[in-house]
C-alpha positions in Angstrom: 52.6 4.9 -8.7 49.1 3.7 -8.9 46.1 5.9 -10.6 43.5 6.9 -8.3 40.8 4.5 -8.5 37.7 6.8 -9.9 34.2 6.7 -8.6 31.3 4.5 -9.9 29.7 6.5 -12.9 25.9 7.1 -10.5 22.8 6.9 -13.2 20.6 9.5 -12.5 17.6 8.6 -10.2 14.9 8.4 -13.1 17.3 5.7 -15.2 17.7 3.5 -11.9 14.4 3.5 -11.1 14.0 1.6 -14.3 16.5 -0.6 -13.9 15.4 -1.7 -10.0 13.9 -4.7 -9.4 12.1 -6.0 -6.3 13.9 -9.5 -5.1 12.6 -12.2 -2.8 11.3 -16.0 -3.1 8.5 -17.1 -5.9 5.2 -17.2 -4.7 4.8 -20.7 -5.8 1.0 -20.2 -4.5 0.4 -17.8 -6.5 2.0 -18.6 -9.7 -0.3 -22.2 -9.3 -3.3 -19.5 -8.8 -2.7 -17.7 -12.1 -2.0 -20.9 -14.0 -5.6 -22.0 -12.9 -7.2 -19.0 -13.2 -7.4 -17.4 -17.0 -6.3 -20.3 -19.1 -8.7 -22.9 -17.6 -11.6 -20.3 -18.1 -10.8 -20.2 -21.5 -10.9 -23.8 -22.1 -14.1 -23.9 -20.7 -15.6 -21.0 -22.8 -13.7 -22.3 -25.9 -15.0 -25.9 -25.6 -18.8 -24.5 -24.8 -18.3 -22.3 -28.1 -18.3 -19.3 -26.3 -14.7 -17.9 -26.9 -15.7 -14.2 -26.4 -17.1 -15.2 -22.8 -13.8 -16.7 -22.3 -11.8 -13.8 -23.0 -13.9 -11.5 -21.2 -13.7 -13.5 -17.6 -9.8 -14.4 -18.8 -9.4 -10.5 -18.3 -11.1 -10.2 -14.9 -8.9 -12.9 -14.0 -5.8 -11.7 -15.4 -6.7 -7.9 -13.8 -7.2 -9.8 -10.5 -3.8 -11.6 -10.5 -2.5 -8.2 -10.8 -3.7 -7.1 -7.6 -3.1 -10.5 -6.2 -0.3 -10.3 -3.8 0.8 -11.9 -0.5 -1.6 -10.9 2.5 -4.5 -12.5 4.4 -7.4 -14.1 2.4 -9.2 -11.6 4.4 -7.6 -9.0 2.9 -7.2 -10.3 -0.4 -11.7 -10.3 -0.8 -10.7 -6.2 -0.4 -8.2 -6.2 -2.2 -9.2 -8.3 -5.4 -13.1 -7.9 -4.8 -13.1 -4.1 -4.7 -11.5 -3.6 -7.7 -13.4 -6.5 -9.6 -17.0 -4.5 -8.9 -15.3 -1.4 -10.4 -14.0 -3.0 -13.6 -17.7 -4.8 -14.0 -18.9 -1.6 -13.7 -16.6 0.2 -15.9 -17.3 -2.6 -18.8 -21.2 -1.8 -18.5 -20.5 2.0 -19.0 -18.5 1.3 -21.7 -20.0 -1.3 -23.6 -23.2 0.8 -23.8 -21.7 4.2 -24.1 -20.0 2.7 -27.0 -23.1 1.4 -28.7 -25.4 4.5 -28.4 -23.1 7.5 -27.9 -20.9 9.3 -30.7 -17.4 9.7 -30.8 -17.6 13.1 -29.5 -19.7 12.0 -26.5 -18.1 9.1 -25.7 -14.8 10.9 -25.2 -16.0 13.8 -23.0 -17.6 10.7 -21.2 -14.5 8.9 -20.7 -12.7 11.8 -19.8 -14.9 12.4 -17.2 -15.0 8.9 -15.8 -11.2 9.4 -15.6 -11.6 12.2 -13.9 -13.4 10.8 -11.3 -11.5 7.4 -10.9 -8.2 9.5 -10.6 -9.0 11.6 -7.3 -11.0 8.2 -5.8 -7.4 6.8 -6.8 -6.1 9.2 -4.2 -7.9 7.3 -1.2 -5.7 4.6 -0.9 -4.4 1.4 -2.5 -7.8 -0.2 -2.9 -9.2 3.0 -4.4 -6.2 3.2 -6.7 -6.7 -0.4 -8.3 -10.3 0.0 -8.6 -9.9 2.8 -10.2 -7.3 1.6 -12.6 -9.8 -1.4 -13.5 -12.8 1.2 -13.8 -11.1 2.7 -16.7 -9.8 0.1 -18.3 -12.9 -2.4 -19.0 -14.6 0.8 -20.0 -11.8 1.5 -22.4 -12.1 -2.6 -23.4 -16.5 -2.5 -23.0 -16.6 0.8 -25.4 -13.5 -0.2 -28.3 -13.6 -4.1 -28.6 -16.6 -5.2 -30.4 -18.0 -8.4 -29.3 -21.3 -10.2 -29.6 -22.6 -10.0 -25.9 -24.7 -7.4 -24.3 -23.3 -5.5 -21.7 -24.8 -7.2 -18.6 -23.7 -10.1 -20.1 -20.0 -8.6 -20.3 -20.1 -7.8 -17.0 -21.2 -10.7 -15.6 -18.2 -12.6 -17.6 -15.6 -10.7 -16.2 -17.0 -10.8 -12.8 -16.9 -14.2 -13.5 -13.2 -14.3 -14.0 -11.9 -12.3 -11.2 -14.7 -13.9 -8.7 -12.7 -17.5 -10.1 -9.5 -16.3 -9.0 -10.6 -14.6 -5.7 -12.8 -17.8 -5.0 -8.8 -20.0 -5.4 -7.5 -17.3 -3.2 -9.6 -18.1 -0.5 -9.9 -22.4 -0.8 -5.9 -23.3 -1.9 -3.5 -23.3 1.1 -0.4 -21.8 1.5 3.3 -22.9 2.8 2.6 -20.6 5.7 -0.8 -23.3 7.0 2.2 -26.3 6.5 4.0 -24.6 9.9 1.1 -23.5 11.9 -1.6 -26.5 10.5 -4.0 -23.7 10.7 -6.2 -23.2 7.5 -7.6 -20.3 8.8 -5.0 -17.9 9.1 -2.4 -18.1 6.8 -1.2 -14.4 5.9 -2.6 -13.6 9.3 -0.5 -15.7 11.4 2.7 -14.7 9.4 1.9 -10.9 9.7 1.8 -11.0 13.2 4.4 -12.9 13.8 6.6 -10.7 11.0 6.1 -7.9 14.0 8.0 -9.7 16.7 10.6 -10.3 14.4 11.0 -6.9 13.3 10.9 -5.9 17.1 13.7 -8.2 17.8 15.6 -6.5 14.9 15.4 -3.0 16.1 16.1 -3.9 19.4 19.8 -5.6 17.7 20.4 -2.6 15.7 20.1 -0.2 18.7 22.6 2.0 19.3 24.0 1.0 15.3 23.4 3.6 12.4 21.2 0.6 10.8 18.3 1.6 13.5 16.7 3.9 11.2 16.2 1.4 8.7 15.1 -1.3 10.7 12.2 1.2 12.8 11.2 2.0 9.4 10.5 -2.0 9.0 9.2 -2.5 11.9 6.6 0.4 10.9 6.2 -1.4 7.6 5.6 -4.8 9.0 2.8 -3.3 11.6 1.0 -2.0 8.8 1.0 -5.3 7.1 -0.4 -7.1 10.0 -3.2 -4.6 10.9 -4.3 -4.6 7.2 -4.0 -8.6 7.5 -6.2 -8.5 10.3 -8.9 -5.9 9.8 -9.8 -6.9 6.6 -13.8 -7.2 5.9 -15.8 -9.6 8.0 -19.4 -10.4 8.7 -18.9 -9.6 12.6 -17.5 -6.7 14.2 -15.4 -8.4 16.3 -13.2 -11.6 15.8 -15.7 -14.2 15.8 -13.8 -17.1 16.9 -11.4 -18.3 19.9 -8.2 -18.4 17.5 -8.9 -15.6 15.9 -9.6 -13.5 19.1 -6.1 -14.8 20.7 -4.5 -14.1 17.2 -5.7 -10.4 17.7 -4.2 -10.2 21.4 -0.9 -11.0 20.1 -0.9 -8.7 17.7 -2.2 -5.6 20.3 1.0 -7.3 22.9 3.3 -6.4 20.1 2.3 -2.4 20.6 4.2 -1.8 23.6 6.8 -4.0 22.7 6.9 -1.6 19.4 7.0 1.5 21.5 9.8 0.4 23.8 12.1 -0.3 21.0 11.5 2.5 19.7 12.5 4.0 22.6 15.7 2.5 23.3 16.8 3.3 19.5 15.8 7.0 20.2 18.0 7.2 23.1 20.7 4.9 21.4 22.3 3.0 23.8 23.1 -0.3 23.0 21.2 -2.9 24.7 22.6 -6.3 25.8 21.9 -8.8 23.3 19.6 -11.2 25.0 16.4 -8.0 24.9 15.8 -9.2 21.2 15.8 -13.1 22.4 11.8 -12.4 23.9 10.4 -11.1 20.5 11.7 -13.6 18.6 10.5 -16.5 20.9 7.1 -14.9 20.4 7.6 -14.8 16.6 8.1 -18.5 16.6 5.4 -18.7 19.5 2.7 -17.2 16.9 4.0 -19.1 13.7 3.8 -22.4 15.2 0.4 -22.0 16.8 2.2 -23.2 20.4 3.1 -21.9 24.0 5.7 -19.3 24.5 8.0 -21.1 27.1 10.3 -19.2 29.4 11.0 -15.4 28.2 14.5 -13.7 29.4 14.0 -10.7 31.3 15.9 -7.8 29.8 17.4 -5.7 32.8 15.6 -3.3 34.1 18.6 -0.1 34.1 16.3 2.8 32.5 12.8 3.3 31.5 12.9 2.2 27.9 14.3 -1.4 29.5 11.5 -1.3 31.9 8.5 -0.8 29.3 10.3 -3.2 27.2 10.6 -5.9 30.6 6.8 -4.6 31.4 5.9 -5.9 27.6 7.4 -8.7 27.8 5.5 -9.9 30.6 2.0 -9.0 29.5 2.6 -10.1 26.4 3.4 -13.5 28.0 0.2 -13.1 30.0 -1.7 -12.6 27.0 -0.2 -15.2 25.5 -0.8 -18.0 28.0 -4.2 -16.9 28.9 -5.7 -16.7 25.4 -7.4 -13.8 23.8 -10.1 -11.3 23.8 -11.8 -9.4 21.4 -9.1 -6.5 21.6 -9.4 -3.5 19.4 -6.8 -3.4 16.2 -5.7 0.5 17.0 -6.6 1.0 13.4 -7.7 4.4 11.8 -11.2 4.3 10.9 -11.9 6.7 8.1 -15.3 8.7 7.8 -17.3 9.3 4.7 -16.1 13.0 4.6 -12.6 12.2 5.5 -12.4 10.2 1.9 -13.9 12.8 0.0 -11.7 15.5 1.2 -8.5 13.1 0.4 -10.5 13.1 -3.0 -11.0 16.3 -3.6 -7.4 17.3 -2.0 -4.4 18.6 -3.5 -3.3 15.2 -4.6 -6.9 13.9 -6.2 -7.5 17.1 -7.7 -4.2 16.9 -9.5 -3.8 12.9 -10.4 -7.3 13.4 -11.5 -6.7 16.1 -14.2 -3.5 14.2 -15.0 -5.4 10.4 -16.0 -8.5 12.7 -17.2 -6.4 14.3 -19.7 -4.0 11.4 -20.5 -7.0 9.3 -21.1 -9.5 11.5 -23.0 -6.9 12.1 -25.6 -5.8 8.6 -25.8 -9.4 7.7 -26.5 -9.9 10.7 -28.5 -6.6 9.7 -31.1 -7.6 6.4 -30.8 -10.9 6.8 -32.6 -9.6 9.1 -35.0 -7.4 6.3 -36.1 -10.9 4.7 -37.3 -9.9 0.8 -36.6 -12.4 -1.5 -34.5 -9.9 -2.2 -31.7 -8.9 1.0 -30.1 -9.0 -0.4 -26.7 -5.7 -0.6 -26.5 -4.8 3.2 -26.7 -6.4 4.6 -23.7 -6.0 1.1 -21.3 -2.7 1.4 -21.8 -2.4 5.3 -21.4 -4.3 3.9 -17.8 -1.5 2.1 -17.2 1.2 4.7 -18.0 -0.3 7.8 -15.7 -0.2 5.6 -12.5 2.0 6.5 -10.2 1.9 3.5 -8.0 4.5 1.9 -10.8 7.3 4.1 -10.8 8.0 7.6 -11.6 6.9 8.7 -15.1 9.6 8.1 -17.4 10.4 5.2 -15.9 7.1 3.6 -16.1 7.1 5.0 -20.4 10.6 3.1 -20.7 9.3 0.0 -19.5 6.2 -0.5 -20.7 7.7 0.7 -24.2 10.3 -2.3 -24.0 8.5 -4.4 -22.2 5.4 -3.9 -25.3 8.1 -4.8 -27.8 9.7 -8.0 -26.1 6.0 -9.0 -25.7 5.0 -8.0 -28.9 7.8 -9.8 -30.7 7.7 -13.0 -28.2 3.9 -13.7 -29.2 4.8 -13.2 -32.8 7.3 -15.9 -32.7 4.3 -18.1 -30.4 1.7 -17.3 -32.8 4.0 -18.9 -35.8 4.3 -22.5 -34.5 1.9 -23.1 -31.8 -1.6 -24.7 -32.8 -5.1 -22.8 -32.6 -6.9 -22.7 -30.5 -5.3 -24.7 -27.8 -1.3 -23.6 -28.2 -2.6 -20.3 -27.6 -5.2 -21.2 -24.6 -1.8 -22.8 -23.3 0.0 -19.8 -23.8 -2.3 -17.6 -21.6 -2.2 -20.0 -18.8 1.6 -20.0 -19.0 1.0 -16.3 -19.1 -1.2 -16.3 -16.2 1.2 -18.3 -14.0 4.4 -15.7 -15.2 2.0 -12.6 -13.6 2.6 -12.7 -9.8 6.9 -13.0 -10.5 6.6 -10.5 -13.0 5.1 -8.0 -11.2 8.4 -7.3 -9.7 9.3 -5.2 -12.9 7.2 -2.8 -15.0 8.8 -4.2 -17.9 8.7 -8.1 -17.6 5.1 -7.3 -16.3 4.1 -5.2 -19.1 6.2 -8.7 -21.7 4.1 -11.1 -19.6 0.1 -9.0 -20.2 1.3 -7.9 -23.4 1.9 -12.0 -24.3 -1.7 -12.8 -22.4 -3.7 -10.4 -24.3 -2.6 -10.6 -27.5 -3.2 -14.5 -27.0 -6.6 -13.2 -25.8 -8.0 -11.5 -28.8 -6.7 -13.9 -31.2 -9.0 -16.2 -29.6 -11.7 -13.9 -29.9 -11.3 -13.6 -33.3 -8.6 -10.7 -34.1 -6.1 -11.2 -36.2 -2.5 -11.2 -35.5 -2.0 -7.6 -34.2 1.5 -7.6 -32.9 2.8 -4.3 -34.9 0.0 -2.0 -34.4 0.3 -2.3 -30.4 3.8 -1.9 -30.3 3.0 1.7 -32.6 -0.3 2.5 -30.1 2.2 1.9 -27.4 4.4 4.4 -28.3 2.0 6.6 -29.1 0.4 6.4 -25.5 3.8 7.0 -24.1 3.7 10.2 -25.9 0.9 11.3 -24.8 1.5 10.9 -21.2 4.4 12.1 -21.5 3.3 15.7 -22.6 0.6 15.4 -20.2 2.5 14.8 -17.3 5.0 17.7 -18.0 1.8 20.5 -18.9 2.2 23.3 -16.9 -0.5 22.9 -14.2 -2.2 26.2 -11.9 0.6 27.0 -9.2 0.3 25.1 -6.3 -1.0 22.2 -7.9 2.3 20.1 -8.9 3.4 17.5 -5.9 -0.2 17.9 -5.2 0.0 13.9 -4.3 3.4 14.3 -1.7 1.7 17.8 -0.4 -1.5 15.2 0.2 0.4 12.5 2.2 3.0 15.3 3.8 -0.2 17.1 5.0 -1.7 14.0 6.5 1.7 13.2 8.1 2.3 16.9 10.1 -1.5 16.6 11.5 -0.9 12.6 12.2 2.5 13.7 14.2 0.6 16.6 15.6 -2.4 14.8 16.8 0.1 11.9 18.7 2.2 14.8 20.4 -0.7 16.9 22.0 -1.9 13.8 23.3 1.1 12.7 24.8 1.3 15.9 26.3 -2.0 16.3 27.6 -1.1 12.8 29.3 1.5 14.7 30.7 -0.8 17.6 32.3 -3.0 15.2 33.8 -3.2 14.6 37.6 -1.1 11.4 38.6 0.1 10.4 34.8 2.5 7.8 35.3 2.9 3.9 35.8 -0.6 2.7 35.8 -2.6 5.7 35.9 -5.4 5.5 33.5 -6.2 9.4 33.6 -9.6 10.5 32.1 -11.3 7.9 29.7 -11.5 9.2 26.7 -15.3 7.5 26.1 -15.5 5.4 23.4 -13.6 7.6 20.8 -12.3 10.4 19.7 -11.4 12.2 16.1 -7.9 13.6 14.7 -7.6 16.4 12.8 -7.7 14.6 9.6 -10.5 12.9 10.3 -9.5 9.8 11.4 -11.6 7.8 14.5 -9.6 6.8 17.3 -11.4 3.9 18.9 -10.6 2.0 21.9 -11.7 -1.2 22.6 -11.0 -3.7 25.3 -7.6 -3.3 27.2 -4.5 -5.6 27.3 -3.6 -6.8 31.3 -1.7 -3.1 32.3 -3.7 -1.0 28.9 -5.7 1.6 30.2 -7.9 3.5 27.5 -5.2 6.8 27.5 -2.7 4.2 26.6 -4.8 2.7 24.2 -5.8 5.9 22.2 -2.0 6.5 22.3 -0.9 3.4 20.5 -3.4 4.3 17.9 -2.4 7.8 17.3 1.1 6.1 16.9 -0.1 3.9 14.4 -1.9 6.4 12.4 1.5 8.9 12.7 3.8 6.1 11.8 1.6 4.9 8.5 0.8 7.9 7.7 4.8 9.2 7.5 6.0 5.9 5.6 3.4 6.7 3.1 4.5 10.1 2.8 8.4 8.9 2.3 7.1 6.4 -0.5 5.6 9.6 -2.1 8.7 11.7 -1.9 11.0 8.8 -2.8 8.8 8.1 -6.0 8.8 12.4 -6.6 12.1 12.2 -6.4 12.8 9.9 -9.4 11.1 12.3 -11.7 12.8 14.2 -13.9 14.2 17.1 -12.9 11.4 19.2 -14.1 8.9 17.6 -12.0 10.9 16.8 -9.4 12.1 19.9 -8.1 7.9 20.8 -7.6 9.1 18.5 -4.1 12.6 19.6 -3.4 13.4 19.9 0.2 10.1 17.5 1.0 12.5 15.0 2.5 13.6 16.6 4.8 10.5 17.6 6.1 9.6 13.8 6.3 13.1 13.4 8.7 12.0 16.1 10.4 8.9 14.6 11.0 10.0 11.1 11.8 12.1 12.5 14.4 9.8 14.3 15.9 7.4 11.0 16.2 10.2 8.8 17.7 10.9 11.5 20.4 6.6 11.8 21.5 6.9 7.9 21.8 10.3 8.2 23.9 8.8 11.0 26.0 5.5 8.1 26.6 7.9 5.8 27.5 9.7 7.8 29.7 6.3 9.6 31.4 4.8 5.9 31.9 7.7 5.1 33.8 7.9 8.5 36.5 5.1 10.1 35.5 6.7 13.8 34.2 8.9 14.7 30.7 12.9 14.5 31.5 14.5 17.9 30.1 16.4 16.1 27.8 12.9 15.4 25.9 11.8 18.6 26.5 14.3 20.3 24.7 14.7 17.8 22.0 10.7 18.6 21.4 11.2 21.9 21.0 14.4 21.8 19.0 12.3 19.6 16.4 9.2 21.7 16.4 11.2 25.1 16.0 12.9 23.3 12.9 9.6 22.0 11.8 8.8 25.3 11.5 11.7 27.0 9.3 11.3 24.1 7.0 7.9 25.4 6.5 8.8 29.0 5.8 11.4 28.0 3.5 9.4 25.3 1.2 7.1 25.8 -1.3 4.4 23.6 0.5 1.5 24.7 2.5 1.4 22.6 5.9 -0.2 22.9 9.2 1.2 25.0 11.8 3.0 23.0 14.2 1.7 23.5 17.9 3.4 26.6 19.2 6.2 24.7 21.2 5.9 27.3 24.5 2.1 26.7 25.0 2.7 22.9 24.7 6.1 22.3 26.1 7.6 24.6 28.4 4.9 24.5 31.7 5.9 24.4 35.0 6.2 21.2 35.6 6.6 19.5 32.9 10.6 18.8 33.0 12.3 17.1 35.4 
């Protein structure tokens, strides 16, 4: 008789969490970027006899590489340039608050710049990293002493991460060798990414992997609208390709919302609805014509919105491109303060406040010349973008060790100072595959720097960072688990849950009212809703010119969508990440997740009831009820977790009117 077989031993969430690892191909373009970036710099600085210029712009390019990851070069000036400024900046503060300003002084000064930099952190990615470089060059500016003044600092570093952005922007990429367009290289893919993740969903309908794969499709639309609105010196796309690009990335929308759809009503389609999208997706990557499309059939609405795409998306695609609007959220000046001063930047901000005043505080107290390392790597530790908290101190403890002990054994046999100039290029080129882990990313910067400083003149300091280290990880450790004022812990998944119920809110009240209007229904444009209009949270809703079939209702729609969609994958990356605490932090979230479901399911239903009120003009009962189902549950979830929301819209007032069900 054979024993039962017994069930895989299941780590606890914070442990796998530090054993995950992201997987996918090496960006060979970007590993040649990092190779050229730091270690040439150096060369240059080394040869000119200017070694502590070298190391300075070596570090704006290394911070750069950090934040260098696949996108649109448009995106990447954003993404790189924003945070470059902030680091220049941080050094100058720094450097000078260093020279002039007492220990004392300096600490309540850095404790106050972290304060700042961790609620502007709270805005968004590009906030986040720009905040994270803020505080570090001021940690670097105010503890390592070198010979330049501080403008002169800055300008090096600038210097470094402008070298990097500036091969960003001029080397091509394997995506230009398929379209043989220079121009749009992340762009092109991005959009085309959409189609194919259209064409997925649409498989999967019907199939319990349909969650997943709406979730992707959500994911990849957010890619490609970042890819495409990224700063320019027009308003509007400026050229003929870039105008069509922009059309067939606006044809996807419907497309998106008739999946979505059929996977709401779950019915399996037949399988030649996916063939369309992905003729488009090759149509977009190769820069060429479209060619016949099937025709799905035509049996219920979702099928006829999805048919109705297709079509004006093969219309759009044949006839070229206007300057269509992105349906992107446009954020106001107030609307980023209050995400600032919110929940979630009130509390990340005391958290990298306290973590990095008292790493700078200890730091000098230890009374050696470079402290730097203390506080930027307490930075480092407090942010939450890597991983829950102890997984973040487990892997950069380990990965400070390996590193550590690696450049020991580098330091030993290779020459000075050219070995080591060749190890930080090596280094450099290591960053954008290393990135995938905290630990081999925290080996690979650990390696870099230490190379760094020895050619600025520090001796071998392997030991004393692996024991600085540690004692950063000790610090934010009893930070991060200090009782904080009730109501204040999950501030950062309150934030984006928040934002997510008034997103969902927003999208269903227009639907709705497109539902009490006067001849709603296939083609009826309704009243215009001008040139804008404003969300609860504060987001613009612009519409700009319409797709053959878009009428401005239907254009405001999709980017209410949009904006509900982003804004709920962002929360579920914040509950996920909450989630992988510790048990003492993470119960501050329990029952968060299922809010998010709640929420998600509530979103897919408004876009089936759009689809199915485009299509006869009036909600079927079946959405109706499913509405109101959701927003009573909405509702209990709210009484019974700790987490201050927004009141749903009362679902009588919105949802049962004569007239409204079939």
């Amino acid at each position: 008789m054979s024993r039962p077989r017994r069930a895989p031993l299941a780590l606890p969430p914070w442990l796998a969490h530090a054993l995950r690892a992201q997987r996918g191909p090496v960006p060979w373009n970007a590993v040649l970027r990092g190779a050229l970036a730091g270690g040439p710099l150096l060369l240059v600085a080394v040869v000119s006899g200017r070694p502590s210029v070298g190391v300075l712009a070596a570090l704006g390019a290394m911070l750069a590489g950090i934040n260098d990851r696949p996108g649109s070069r448009r995106a990447a000036v954003q993404r790189l340039g924003v945070p470059a400024l902030a680091g220049a900046v941080g050094l100058l503060v720094g450097t000078y608050a260093g020279q002039y300003a007492g220990a004392v002084v300096l600490t309540l000064l850095l404790t106050a710049l972290g304060l700042l930099a961790g609620a502007m952190s709270a805005v968004g990615p590009v906030s986040s990293g720009a905040g994270t470089q803020l505080l570090v060059a001021a940690a670097i500016g105010a503890g390592m002493p070198l010979p330049e003044p501080g403008w002169e600092r800055a300008l090096a570093y600038l210097a470094g991460a402008g070298w990097l952005l500036a091969l960003r922007l001029a080397l091509p990429t394997p995506a230009i060798l398929t379209a043989g367009d220079y121009r749009f290289d992340g762009e092109r893919d991005a959009v085309a990414a959409v189609y194919d993740a259209i064409a997925a969903l649409l498989d999967a309908v019907g199939t319990p992997a349909a969650v997943a794969r709406r979730a992707a499709l959500t994911a990849a639309l957010d890619h490609a609208q970042d890819a495409l609105a990224g700063p320019r010196l027009r308003r509007f796309a400026s050229s003929s390709a870039e105008r069509r690009l922009h059309a067939q990335y606006t044809a996807a929308l419907p497309l998106a919302e008739a999946a979505t759809a059929l996977a709401w009503a779950g019915d399996t389609v037949v399988g030649r609805a996916s063939e369309g999208p992905r003729r488009l997706a090759t149509a977009v990557r190769g820069n060429t014509a479209t060619g016949p499309l099937p025709a799905p059939a035509r049996s219920a609405p979702a099928l006829r919105a999805l048919d109705d795409a297709l079509l004006r998306a093969a219309e759009t695609f044949d006839r070229g491109g206007d300057p269509h609007n992105l349906h992107t959220r446009r954020r106001t000046l107030g609307s980023l303060v209050r995400l600032g001063l919110g929940s979630g930047g009130r509390e990340y901000g005391l958290r990298v406040a306290l973590s990095f005043g008292a790493a700078a505080a200890v730091a000098q107290a230890l009374h050696h010349q470079h402290w730097y390392w203390l506080p930027a790597t307490a930075v480092f530790l407090v942010k939450p973008d890597l991983g829950p908290l102890v997984s973040r101190v487990l892997c950069r403890a380990a990965g400070t060790v390996l590193g550590a002990v690696l450049f020991a054994g580098f330091a030993a046999v290779l020459p000075r100072p050219e070995g080591l100039i060749a190890l930080v290029a090596v280094s450099g080129a290591l960053i954008p595959v290393a990135t995938r882990h905290f630990a081999a990313q925290t080996a690979v910067v650990t390696v870099l720097v230490l190379a760094l400083v020895m050619v600025g003149g520090d001796p071998q300091a392997s030991w004393s960072r692996i024991a600085e280290t540690l004692l950063a990880c000790a610090i934010v450790l009893i930070v991060g688990h200090l009782p904080m004022p009730r109501g204040q812990r999950g501030g950062g998944v309150r934030a984006r849950l928040t934002e997510a119920c008034t997103a969902a809110h927003a999208y269903l009240a227009h639907v709705l009212d497109e539902a009490r209007t006067p001849g709603a229904g296939p083609g009826a444009g309704g009243p215009s809703p001008s040139s804008g209009a404003s969300t609860p949270n504060g987001v613009t809703v612009s519409v700009g010119a319409a797709l053959p079939g878009e009428t401005d209702e239907r254009a405001a729609r999709w980017t209410l969508r949009r904006e509900a969609y982003r804004s709920l994958a962002g929360a579920r990356a914040a509950i996920a990440l909450s989630g992988a605490e510790l048990p003492a932090l993470a119960r501050h979230t329990e029952g968060t997740d299922e809010i998010a479901a709640v929420l998600e399911r509530l979103v897919d239903t408004t876009t089936a009831c759009a689809v199915h009120l485009d299509d006869t003009g009036r909600l079927g009962r079946r959405h109706t009820e499913r509405l109101t189902a959701l927003l009573d549950e909405l509702a209990r979830h709210r009484r019974h977790v700790d987490i201050s929301l927004p009141a749903p819209p009362p679902a009588p007032d919105l949802i049962r009117k004569p007239g409204l069900t079939a």
